[in-house]
C-alpha positions in Angstrom: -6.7 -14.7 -53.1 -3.5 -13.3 -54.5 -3.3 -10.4 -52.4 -3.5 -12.3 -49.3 0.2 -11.8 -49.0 2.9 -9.9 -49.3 4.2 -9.0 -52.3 8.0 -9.2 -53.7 10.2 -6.6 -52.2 11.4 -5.0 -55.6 8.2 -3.4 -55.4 8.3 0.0 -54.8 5.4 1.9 -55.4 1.4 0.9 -57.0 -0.5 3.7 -59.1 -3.9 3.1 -59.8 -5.7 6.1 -62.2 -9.3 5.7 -63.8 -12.4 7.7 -63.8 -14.5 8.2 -60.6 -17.8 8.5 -63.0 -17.2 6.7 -66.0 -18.5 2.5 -66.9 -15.2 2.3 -68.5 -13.6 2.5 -64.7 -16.1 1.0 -63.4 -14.8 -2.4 -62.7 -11.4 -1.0 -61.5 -13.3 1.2 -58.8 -15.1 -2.0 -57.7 -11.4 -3.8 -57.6 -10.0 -1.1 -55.2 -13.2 -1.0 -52.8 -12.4 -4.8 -52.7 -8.8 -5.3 -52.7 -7.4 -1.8 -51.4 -7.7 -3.2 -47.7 -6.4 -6.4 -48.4 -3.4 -5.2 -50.1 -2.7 -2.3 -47.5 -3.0 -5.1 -44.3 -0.1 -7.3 -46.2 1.8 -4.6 -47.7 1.5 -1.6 -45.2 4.8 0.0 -46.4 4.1 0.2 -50.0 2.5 3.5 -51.3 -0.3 2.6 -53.3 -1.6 5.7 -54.6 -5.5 5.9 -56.4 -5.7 8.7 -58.6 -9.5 9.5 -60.3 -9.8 12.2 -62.7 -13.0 12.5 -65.3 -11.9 11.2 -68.3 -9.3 9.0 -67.2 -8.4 6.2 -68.9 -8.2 2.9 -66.2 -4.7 1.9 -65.8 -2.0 0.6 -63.2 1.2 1.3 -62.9 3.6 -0.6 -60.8 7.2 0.9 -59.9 9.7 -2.0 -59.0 14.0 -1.2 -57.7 16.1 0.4 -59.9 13.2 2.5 -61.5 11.7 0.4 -63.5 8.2 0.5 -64.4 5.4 -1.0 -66.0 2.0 -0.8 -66.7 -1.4 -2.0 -67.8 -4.7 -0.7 -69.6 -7.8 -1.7 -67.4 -10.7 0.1 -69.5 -14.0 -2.1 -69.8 -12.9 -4.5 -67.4 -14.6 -6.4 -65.2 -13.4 -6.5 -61.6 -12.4 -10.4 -61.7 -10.6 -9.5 -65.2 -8.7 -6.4 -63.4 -7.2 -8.3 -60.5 -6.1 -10.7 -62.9 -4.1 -8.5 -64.7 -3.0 -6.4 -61.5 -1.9 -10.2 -60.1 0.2 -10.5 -63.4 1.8 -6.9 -63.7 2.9 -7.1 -59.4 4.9 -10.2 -60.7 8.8 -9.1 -60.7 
């Protein structure tokens, strides 16, 4: 599993928004009940912050040193999809 570690420390910060109602979310609600654990035992000093609002388009947003950012769409994805892309997008 490729949150069974820690991750690179030019991470700085994980946002995680989607909708706490809607099937688009859906599999990016299933990935945090899964992975939020995981990732908070090997990373306990990186904020990882899980923001649901109705309506909310499913996206992550990873904040690495010297302020830069990036981000993914995650609507309509399955939970398997969604940590593939959240593996990809923690990449430095």
């Amino acid at each position: 599993m490729a949150f069974a570690r820690a991750f690179s420390p030019a991470l700085r910060e994980i946002r995680i928004l989607c909708s706490q109602s809607g099937a688009a979310s859906a599999g990016t609600r299933q990935f945090i009940q899964s992975h939020y654990p995981i990732i908070k035992q090997h990373n306990p000093d990186i904020p990882v912050l899980i923001r649901e609002a109705s309506g909310t388009p499913a996206r992550v947003f990873a904040r690495f040193e010297r302020g830069v950012e990036k981000h993914v769409e995650l609507d309509n994805l399955s939970a398997t999809e969604v940590e593939d892309r959240v593996t990809h997008l923690l990449q430095p």
